[in-house]
LUMBAMI-802887 format. One record per atom (N, C-alpha, C): x, y, z; residue in one letter. Coordinates in steps of 0.001 Angstrom, whole numbers, padded with zeros to 6 digits, always signed. Last residue first. Example, Ala and Ser with C-alpha at 12.3 -4.5 7.8 and 13.67 -1.06 7.14 Angstrom:
<nodes>
+012850-002250+007080s;+013670-001060+007140s;+012900+000030+007870s;+013190-005690+007800a;+012300-004500+007800a;+013200-003300+007800a;
</nodes>
This chain:
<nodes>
+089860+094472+100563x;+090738+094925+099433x;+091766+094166+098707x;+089327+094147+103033x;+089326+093160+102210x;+089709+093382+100520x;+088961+096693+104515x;+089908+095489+104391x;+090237+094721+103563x;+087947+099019+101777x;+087957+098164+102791x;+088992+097398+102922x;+089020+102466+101864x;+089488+101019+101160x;+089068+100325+102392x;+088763+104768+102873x;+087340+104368+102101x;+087708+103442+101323x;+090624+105825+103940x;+089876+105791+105331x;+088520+104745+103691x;+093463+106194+103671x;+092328+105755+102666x;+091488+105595+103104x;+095370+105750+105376x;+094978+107094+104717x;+094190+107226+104538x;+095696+103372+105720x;+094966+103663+106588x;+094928+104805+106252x;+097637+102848+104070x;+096419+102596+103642x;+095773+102973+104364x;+100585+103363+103994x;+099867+104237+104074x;+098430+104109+103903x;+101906+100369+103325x;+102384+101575+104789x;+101302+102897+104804x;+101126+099686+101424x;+101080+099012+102580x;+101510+099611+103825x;+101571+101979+099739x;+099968+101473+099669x;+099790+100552+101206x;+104018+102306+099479x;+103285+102953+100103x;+101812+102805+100571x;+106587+101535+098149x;+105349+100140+099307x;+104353+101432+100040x;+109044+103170+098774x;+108004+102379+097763x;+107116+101765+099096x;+109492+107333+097922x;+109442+105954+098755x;+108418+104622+098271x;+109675+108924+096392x;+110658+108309+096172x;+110379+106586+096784x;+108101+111183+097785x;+108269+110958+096123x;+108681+109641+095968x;+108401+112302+100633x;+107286+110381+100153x;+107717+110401+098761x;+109305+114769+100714x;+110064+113248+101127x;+109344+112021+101103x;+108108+115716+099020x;+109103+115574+098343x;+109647+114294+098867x;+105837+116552+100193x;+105630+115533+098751x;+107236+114829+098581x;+104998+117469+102608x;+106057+116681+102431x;+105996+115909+101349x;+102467+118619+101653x;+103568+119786+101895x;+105253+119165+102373x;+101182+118348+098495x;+101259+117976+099679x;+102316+118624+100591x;+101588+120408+095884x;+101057+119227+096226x;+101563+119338+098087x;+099038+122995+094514x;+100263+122682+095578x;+100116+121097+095493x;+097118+122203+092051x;+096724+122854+093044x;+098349+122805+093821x;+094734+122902+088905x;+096545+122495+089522x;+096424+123027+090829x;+091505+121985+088396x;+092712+123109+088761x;+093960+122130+089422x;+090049+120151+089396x;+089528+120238+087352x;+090874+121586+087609x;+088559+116795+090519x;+089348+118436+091170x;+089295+118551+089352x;+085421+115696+092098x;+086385+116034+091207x;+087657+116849+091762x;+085625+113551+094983x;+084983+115079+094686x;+085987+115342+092688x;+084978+110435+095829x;+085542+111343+096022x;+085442+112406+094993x;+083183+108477+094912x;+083307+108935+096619x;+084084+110065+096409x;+084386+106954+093200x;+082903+107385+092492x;+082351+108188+094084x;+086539+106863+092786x;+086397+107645+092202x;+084671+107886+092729x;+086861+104583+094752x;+087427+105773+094957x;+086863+106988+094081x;+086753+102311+092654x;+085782+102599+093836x;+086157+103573+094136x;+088572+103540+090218x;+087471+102704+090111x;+086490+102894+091432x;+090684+102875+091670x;+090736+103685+090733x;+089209+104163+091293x;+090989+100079+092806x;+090804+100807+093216x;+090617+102548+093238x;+090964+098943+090049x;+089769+098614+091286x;+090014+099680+091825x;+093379+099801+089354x;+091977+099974+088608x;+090720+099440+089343x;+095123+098236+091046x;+094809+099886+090880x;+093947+100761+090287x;+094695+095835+091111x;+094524+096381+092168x;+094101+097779+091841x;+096122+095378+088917x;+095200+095027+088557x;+094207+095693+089656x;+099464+097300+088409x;+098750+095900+088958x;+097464+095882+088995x;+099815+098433+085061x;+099895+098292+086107x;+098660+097200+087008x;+099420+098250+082423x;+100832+097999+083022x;+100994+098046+084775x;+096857+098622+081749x;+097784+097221+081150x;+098966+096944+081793x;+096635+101491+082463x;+096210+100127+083485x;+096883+098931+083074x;+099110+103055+082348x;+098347+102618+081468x;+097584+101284+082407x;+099995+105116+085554x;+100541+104197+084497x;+099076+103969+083499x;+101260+107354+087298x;+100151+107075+086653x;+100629+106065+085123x;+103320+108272+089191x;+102481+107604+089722x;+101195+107535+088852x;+105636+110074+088826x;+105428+108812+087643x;+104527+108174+088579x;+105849+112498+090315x;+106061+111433+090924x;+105782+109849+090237x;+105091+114414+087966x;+106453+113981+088516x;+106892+112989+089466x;+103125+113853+085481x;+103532+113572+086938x;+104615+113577+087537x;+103349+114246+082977x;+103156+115341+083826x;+103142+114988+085094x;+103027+111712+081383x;+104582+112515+081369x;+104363+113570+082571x;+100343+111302+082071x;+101295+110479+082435x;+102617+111011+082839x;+098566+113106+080730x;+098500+112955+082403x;+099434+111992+082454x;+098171+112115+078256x;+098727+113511+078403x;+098980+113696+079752x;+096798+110155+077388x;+097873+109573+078126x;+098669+110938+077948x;+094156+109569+076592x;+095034+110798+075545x;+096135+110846+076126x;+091739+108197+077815x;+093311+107214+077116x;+094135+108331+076486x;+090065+109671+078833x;+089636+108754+077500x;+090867+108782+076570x;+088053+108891+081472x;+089427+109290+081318x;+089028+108627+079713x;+085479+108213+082948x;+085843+109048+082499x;+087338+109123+081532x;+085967+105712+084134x;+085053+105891+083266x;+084969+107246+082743x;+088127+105929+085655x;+088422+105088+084395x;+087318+104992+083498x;+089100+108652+087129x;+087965+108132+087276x;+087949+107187+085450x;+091960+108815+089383x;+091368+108478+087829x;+090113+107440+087997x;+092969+110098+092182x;+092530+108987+091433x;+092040+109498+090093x;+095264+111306+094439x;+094405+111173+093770x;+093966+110061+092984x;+096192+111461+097703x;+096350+111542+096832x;+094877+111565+095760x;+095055+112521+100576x;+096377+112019+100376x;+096552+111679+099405x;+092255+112597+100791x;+093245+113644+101389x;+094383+113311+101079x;+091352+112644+096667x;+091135+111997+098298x;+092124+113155+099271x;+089669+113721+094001x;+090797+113951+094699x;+090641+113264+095950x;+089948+112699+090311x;+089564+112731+091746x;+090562+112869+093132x;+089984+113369+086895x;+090712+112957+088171x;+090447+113297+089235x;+089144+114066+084284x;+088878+112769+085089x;+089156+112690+086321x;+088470+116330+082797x;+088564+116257+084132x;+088334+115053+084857x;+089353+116049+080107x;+088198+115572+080442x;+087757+115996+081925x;+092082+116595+079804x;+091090+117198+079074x;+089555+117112+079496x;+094723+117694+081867x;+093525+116331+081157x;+092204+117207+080744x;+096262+119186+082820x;+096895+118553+081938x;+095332+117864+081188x;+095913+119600+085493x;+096063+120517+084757x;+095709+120706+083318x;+096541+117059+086563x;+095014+117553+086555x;+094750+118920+085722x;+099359+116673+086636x;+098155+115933+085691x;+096762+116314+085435x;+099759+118447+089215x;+100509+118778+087461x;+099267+117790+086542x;+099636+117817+092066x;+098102+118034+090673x;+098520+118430+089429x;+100813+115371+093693x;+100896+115884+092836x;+099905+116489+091919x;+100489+113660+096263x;+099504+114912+095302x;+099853+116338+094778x;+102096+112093+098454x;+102652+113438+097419x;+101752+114209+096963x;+100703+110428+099600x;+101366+111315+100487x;+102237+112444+099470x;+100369+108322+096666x;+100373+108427+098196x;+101173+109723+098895x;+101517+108104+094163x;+100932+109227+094213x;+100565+109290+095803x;+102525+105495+094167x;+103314+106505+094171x;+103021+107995+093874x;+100310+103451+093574x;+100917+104081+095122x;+101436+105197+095297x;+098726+104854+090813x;+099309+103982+091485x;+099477+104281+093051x;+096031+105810+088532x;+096909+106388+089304x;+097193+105235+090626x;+095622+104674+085414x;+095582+104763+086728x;+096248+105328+087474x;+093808+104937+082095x;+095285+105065+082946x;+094678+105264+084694x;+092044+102451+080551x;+092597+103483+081058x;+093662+103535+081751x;+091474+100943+077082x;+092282+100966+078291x;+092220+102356+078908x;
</nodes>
């Protein structure tokens, strides 16, 4: 199993996890990040370190997110440093349904997603 990074990393990017991982799995987009699931190798040390809890065990999360883990990763740039997160992280932390309100972020999710 890998771990994913969910909605609730949308409009926050958070990089505490990237700090954190041993492997440098994690990819960066303009509005959040991803887990590259072929990389990542389950040491679930990137979970507790999110403060926006936007990285679950794929088993637990929706099935969507490892797809989209998954295509994302293989487009977007490593990151391997803690960086600032976003500069309104604080006021998206909290908010839900982001994926349906913020997809057009994602300029590299097709429709048909």
């Amino acid at each position: 199993m890998t771990y994913v990074v969910t909605e609730r990393c949308i409009r926050c990017k958070y990089t505490d996890c990237v700090a954190v991982c041993p492997v440098d799995a994690f990819r960066e987009g303009e509005t959040m990040l991803v887990i590259d699931p072929d990389s990542c190798i389950d040491c679930a040390v990137c979970e507790p370190a999110c403060p926006a809890g936007a990285i679950e065990l794929e088993s637990n999360s929706n099935a969507q997110w490892l797809q989209l883990n998954r295509k994302l990763a293989v487009s977007w740039p490593s990151i391997t440093a803690r960086r600032e997160p976003l500069p309104d992280a604080e006021k998206y932390k909290e908010e839900s349904d982001k994926y349906v309100t913020y997809r057009s972020d994602l300029a590299e999710v097709d429709d048909g997603e």
